[in-house]
C-alpha positions in Angstrom: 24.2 -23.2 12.0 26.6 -24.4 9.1 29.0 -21.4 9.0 31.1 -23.1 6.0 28.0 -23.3 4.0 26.8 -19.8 5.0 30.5 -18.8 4.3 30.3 -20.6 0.9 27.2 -19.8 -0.8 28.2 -16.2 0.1 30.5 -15.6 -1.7 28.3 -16.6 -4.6 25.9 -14.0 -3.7 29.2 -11.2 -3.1 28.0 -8.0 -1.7 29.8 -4.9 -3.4 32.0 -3.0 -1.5 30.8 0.7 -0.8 27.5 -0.3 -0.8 24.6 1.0 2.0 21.2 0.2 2.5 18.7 0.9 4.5 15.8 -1.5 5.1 12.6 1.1 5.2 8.5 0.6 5.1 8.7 -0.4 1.3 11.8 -3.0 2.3 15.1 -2.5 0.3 14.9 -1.0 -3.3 18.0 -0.1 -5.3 18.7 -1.1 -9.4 18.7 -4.5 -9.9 22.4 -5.5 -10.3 23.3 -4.7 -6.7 21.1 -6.4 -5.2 21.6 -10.4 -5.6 23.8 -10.3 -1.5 20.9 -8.6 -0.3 18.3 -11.2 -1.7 20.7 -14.0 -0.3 20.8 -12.5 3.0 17.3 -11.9 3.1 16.5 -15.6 2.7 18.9 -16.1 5.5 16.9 -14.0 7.4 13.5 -14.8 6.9 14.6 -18.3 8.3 16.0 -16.9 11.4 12.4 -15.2 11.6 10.5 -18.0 11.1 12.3 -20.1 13.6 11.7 -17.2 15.8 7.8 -16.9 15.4 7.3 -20.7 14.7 5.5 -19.2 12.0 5.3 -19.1 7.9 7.6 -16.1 6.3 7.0 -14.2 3.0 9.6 -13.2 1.0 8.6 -10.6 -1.6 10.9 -9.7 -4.5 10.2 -6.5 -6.3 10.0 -2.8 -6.5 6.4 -2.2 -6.4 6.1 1.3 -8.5 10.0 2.2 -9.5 11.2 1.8 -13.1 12.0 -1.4 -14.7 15.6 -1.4 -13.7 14.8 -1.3 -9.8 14.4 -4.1 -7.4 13.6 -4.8 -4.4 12.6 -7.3 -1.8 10.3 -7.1 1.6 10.0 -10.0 4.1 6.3 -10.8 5.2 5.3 -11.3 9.3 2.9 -14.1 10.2 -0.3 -12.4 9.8 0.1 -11.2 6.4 1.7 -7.5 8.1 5.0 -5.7 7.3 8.1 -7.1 9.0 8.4 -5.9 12.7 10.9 -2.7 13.2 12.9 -4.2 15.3 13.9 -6.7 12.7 13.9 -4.2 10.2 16.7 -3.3 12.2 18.2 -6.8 11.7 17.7 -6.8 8.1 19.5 -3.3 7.7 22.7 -4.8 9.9 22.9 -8.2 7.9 22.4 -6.9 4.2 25.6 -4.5 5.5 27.6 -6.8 6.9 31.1 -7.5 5.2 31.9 -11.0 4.2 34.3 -11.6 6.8 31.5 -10.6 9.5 28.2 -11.9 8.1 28.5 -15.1 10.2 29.0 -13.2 13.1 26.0 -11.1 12.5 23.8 -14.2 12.2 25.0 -15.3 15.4 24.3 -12.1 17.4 20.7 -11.7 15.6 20.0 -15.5 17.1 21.1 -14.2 20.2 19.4 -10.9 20.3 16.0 -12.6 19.2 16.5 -16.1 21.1 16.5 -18.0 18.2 15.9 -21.8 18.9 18.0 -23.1 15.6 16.1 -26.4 16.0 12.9 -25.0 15.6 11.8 -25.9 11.8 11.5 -23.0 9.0 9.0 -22.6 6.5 9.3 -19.8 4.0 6.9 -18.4 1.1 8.4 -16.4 -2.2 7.0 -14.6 -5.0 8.2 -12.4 -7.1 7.0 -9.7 -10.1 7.7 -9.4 -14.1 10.8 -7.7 -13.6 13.2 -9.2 -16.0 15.6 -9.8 -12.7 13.2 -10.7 -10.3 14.2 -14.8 -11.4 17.3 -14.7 -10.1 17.0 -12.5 -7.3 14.3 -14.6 -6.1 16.6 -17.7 -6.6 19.2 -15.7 -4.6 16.5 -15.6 -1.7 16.2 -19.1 -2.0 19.4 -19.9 -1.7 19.8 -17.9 1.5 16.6 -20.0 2.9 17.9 -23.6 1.6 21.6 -23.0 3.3 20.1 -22.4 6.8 17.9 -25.9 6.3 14.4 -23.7 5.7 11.7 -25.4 3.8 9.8 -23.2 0.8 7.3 -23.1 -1.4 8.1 -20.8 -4.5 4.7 -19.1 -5.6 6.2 -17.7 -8.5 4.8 -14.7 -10.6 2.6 -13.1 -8.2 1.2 -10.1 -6.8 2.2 -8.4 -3.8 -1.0 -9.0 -1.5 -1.5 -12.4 -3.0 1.7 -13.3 -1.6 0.8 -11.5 1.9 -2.4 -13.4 1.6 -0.8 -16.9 1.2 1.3 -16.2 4.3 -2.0 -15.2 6.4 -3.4 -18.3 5.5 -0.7 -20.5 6.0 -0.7 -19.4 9.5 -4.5 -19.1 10.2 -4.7 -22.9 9.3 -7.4 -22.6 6.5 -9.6 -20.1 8.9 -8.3 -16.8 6.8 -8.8 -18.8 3.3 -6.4 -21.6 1.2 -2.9 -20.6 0.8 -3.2 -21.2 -3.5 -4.1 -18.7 -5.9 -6.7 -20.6 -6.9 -7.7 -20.0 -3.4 -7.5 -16.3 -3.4 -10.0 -15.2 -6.4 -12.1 -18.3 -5.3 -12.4 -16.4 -2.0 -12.6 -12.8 -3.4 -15.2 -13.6 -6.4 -17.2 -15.1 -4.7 -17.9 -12.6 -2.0 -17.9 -9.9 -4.8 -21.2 -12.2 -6.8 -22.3 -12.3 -3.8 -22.6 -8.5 -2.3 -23.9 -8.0 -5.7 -26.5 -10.4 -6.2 -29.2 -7.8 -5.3 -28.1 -5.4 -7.6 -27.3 -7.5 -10.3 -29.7 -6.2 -12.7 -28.2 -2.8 -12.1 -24.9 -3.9 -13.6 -25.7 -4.8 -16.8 -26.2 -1.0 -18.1 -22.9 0.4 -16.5 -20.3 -0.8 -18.8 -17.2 -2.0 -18.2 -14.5 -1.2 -16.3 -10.9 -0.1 -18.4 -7.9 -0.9 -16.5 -4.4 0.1 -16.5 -2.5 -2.4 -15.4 0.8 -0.6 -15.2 2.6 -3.5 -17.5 3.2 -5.3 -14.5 1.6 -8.5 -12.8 -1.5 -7.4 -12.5 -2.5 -8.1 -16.0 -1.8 -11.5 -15.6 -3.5 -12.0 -12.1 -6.3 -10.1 -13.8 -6.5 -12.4 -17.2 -6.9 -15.8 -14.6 -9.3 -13.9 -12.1 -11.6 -12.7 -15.3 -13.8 -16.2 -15.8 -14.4 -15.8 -11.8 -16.4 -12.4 -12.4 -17.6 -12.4 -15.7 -20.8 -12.7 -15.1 -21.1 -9.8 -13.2 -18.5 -7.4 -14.3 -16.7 -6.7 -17.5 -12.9 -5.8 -17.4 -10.6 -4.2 -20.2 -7.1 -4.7 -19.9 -4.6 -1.6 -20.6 -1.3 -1.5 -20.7 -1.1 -5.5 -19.9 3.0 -6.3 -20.9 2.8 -6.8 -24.3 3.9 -3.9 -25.8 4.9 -0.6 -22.8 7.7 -1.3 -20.2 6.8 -1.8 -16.6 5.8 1.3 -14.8 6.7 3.7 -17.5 3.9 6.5 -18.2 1.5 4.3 -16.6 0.2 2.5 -13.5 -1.3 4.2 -10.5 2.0 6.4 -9.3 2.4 7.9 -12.5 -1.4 9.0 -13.1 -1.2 10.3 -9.2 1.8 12.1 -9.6 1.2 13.6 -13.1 -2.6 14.1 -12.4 -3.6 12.9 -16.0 -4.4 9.4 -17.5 -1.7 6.7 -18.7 -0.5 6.1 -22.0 -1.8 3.1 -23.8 -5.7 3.9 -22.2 -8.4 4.9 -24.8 -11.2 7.1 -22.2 -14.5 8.2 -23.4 -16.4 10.6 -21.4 -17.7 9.1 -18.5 -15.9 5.8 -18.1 -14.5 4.2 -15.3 -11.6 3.7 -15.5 -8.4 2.2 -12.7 -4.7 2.2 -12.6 -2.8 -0.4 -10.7 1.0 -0.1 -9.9 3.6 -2.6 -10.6 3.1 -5.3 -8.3 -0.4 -4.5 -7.9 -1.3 -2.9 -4.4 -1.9 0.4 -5.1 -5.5 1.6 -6.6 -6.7 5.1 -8.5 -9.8 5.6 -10.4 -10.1 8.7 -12.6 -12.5 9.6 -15.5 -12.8 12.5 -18.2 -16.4 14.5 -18.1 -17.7 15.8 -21.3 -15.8 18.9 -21.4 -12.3 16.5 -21.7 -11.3 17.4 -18.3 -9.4 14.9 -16.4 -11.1 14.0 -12.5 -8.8 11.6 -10.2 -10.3 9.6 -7.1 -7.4 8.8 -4.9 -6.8 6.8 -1.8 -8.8 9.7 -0.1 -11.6 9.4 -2.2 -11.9 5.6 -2.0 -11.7 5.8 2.0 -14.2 8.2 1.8 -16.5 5.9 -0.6 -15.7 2.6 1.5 -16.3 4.1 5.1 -19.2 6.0 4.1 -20.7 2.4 3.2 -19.2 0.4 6.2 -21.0 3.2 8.4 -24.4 2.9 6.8 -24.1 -1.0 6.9 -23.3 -0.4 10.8 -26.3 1.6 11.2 -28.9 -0.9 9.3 -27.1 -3.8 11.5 -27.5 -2.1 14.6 -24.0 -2.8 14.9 -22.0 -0.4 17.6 -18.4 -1.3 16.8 -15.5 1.0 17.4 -15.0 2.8 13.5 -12.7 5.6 12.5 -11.1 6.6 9.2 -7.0 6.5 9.3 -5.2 9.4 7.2 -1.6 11.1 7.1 -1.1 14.8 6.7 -1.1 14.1 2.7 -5.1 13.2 2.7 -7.0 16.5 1.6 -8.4 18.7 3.7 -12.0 18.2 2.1 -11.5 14.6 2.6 -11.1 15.1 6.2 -14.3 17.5 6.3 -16.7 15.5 4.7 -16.1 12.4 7.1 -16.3 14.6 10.1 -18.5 17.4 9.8 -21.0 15.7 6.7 -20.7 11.4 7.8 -19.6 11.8 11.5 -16.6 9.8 11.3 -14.1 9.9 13.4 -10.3 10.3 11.8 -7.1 9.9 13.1 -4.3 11.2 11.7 -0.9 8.9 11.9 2.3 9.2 10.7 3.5 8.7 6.8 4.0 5.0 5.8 1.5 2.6 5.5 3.0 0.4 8.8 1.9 3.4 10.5 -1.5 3.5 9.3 -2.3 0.1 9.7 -1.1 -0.3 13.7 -3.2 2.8 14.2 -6.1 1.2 12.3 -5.8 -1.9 14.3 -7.0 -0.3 17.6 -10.5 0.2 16.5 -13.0 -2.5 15.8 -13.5 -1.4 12.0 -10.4 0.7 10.6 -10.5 2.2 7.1 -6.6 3.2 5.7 -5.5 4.8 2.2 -2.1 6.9 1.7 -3.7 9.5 -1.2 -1.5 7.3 -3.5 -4.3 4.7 -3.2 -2.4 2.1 -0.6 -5.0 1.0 1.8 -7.6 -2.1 2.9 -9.9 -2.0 6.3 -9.1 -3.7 9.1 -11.4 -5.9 11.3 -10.8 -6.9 14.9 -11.6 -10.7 15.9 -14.4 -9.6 18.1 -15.9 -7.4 15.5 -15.9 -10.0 13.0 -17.5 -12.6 15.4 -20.1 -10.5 15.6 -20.5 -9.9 12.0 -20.7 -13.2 11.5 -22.5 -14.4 14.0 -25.2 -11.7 13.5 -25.4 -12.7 9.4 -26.4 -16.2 10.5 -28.2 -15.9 13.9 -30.0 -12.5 13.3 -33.9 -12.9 13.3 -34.9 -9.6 12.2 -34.7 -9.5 8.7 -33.2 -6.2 7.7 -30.7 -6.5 10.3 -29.6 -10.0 9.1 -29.4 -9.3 5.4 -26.9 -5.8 6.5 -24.8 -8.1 8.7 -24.4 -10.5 5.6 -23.3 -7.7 3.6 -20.7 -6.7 6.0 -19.9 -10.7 6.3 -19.3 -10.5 2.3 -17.3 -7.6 2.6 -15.0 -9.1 5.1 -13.9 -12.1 2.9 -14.1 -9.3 -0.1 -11.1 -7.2 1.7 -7.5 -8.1 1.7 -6.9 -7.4 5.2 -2.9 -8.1 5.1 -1.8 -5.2 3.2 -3.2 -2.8 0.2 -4.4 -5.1 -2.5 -5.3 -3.3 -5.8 -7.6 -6.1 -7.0 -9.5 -6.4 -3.9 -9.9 -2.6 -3.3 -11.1 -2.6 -6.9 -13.5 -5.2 -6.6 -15.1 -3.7 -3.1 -15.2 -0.1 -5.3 -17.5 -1.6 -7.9 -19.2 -3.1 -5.7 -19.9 -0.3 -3.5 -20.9 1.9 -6.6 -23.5 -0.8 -7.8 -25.2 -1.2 -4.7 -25.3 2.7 -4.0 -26.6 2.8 -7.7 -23.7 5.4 -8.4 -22.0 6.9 -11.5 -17.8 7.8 -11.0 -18.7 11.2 -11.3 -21.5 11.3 -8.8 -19.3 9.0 -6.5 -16.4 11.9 -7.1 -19.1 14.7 -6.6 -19.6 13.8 -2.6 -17.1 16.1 -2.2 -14.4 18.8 -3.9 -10.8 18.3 -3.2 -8.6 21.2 -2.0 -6.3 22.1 -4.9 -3.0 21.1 -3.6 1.0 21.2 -4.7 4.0 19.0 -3.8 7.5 20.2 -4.0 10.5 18.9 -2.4 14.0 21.3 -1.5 17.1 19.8 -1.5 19.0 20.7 2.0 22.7 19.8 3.6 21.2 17.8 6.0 17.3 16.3 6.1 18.1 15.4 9.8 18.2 19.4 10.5 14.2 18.6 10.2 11.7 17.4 13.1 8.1 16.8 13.2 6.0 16.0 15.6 1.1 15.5 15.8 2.4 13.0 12.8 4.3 15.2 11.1 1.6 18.1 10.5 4.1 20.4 12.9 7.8 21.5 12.3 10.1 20.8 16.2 13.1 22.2 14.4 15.0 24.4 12.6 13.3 27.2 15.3 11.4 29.5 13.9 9.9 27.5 10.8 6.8 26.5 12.5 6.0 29.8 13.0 6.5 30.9 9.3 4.9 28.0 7.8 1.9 29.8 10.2 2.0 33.2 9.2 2.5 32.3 5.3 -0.8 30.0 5.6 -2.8 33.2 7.2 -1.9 34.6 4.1 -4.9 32.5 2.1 -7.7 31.0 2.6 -8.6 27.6 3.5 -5.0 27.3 3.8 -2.8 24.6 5.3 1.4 23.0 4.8 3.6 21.0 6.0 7.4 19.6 5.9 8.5 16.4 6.4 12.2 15.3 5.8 12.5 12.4 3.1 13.8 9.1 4.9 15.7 8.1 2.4 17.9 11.7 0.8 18.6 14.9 1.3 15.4 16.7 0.5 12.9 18.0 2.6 9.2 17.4 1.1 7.0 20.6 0.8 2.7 19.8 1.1 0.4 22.9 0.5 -3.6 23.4 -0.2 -5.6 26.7 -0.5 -8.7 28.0 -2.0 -7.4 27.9 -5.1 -4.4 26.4 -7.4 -2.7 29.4 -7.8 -2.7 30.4 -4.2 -1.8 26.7 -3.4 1.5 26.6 -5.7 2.1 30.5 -3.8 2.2 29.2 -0.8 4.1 25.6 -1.4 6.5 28.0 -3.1 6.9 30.4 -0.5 7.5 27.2 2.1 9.8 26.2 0.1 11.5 29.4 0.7 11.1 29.1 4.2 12.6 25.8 4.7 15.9 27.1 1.7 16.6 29.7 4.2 15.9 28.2 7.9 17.1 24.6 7.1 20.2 24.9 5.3 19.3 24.6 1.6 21.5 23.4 -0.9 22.1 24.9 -4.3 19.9 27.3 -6.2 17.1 28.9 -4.0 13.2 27.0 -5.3 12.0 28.5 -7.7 7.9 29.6 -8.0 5.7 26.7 -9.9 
């Protein structure tokens, strides 16, 4: 390792004294101007990973859903996944590191990992439409050129698309080619298709309005539109021209706020989709006749997307391992319907999405979605072998023809990471073939009304969880009051959970009814004010 270059180039990329972060599932995110050390150091480390796995690296650089000003960068693992914790750890230590120390640090990460130096370095970057997200990401690159890595700058691209190009990079072609080209060549054309038999259906639905959040999805969607134009029409909201990234739009802020983005025209009955800013997160929503606003969240579109894997299953004769992942956040009704109405099984893991996907990765089949609309399925080897083999070898002819639907949903699916486009693309799908409306689609079930609140405490380490988070360890006695306020109402359930990042402690609650749902998130609240050391004025009622 050249410590003189390291040495020099860092102080060209100065970190600012006073300055802590913490590397977490969504990587680091902070505004902009404070983050051009971290982007160096990042490159820096991505080549130490690479070396390391002998492997192809992504280096991500944006803030996914935060306000224009934010940034942020995540590093990509060989298969497409989220960086491993342990060198999440690593990344935490190095982007901290004074300047006096930072060669030093590389040295005892090499050591800790067994990093062969000599091994070569390949590393992939992308980056959104944040007006910073050049120069950070040529930041990154000077971190990966000092340590001798080789790289291939992608550009403007989405999230997934970049976990995509690092998957195929490292499957050798078998997982699809590492261009962009590549990606809606692959994804179109197993959309056409898993439609082709219901192609006549789709000419009387109508398009499909989308919000696209003022980020990069707009312009992924513009080049991806000749690919599917034939078979479905797409109208572009909220595409960069005019709104700023994120702001009263995209898929957090319609979640959040429960009501449509500005900058989307909706007539009753239309589907319609918000991305977020970088493009992996997915909601549908719609306005009936009456004007009222209906969302379909990440619970929904698991429940829509199992429920169709399970009946392909059945028609293949297919007995693969299958179970729907959730955190405490999905809805209760959600969880009902796939047990008690579809017979799915569904496992509960802990909040983040690198949770849900290593649970989802020890069953054959494993359907994920945070209710903020994060999610993909995951296949194992074997069960895709079979798929495949099946689709091609089968001689009974209804067999063979479900087997070549689930084929075309595999190579549909973004199995890497959430991917907004591809999620969208299996969801219209899925409602062609099933011959279904939004609102009969949202009518398979009635959510819970639920409310979110948050209380700002002394200390968020003061709370434990534990049966992923659903259960309070400590402060003593809160478990127990969270139970007797929920025998209070019916259909009743809430939960705490400490926020990883600040001082808050995040409040959950659903009931029979809205009002009894805000009652009891607001009487939680109290609860956790008065057991967990709550700071400033007590929560007041919704």
């Amino acid at each position: 390792m050249d410590s003189e270059a390291v040495t020099k180039y860092s102080k060209l990329h100065a970190k600012l004294l006073g300055l802590f972060l913490q590397y977490g599932t969504a990587g680091f995110r902070c505004k902009a101007e404070n983050l051009n050390h971290v982007m160096f150091r990042m490159g820096l480390l991505a080549v130490l990973r690479s070396k390391k796995t002998k492997s192809t690296i992504g280096v991500m650089v944006t803030a996914s859903h935060n306000p224009e000003e934010d940034n942020g960068v995540k590093l990509i693992d060989p298969s497409g996944e989220m960086l491993a914790p342990t060198w999440e750890e690593h990344a935490t230590f190095l982007a901290n590191a004074e300047e006096p120390q930072l060669h030093c640090v590389l040295t005892e990460i090499c050591q800790k990992e067994a990093v062969d130096l000599q091994n070569k370095a390949f590393i992939v970057i992308g980056r959104d439409t944040r007006p910073s997200s050049k120069e950070l990401s040529q930041a990154a690159i000077d971190g990966v050129s000092v340590l001798g890595g080789q790289y291939k700058d992608y550009g403007l691209v989405t999230t997934p698309q970049l976990h995509y190009m690092v998957r195929c990079h490292n499957s050798y072609g078998t997982y699809g080619t590492p261009t962009v080209e590549g990606y809606y060549q692959k994804l179109s054309k197993a959309f056409l298709e898993l439609t082709m038999q219901a192609a006549s259906q789709m000419d009387g639905r109508g398009g499909l309005k989308i919000d696209c959040a003022n980020g990069i999805g707009a312009l992924k969607l513009k080049e991806m539109e000749r690919y599917l134009s034939e078979r479905l029409a797409i109208h572009l909201a909220n595409d960069g021209r005019e709104g700023k990234l994120n702001h009263m739009c995209g898929a957090d802020f319609v979640k959040v706020h429960q009501k449509p983005p500005v900058g989307l025209q909706m007539n009753p009955g239309e589907r319609c989709c918000s991305l977020d800013g970088d493009a992996d997160r997915l909601v549908y929503y719609y306005v009936d006749t009456a004007g009222h606003f209906h969302l379909l969240d990440g619970d929904k579109i698991a429940t829509l997307i199992s429920t169709f894997l399970q009946e392909l299953l059945i028609k293949a004769g297919q007995t693969l391992s299958f179970a729907v992942i959730q955190t405490a956040y999905a809805n209760g009704s959600s969880t009902c319907y796939l047990e008690q109405t579809m017979k799915v099984p569904v496992h509960c893991a802990k909040t983040g999405v690198k949770h849900l996907h290593h649970k989802a990765q020890e069953f054959d089949i494993g359907v994920y979605f945070e209710a903020n609309g994060h999610g993909t399925v995951l296949f194992s080897k074997a069960a895709e072998d079979k798929i495949r083999y099946q689709a091609k070898e089968e001689k009974d002819l209804q067999k063979r023809e479900a087997a070549k639907m689930l084929e075309n949903t595999i190579d549909l699916i973004n199995q890497t990471v959430g991917d907004g486009l591809s999620d969208m693309l299996v969801i219209e799908a899925i409602l062609v073939l099933k011959n279904l409306t939004i609102a009969q689609w949202d009518a398979l079930y009635t959510d819970l009304p639920n409310r979110q609140l948050t209380v700002k405490v002394a200390d968020r380490r003061v709370i434990s969880t534990t049966d992923a988070e659903r259960r309070a360890l400590a402060p003593p006695g809160l478990q127990e009051k969270i139970d007797h306020l929920t025998q209070k109402f019916k259909l009743a359930r809430a939960f705490v959970r400490p926020s990883g990042t600040e001082d808050i402690v995040r409040v959950y609650a659903e009931a029979d009814s809205q009002v009894n749902a805000d009652k009891l998130a607001h009487e939680v609240c109290l609860a956790v004010y008065h057991l967990a050391g709550g700071f400033g004025d007590p929560p007041k009622a919704v």
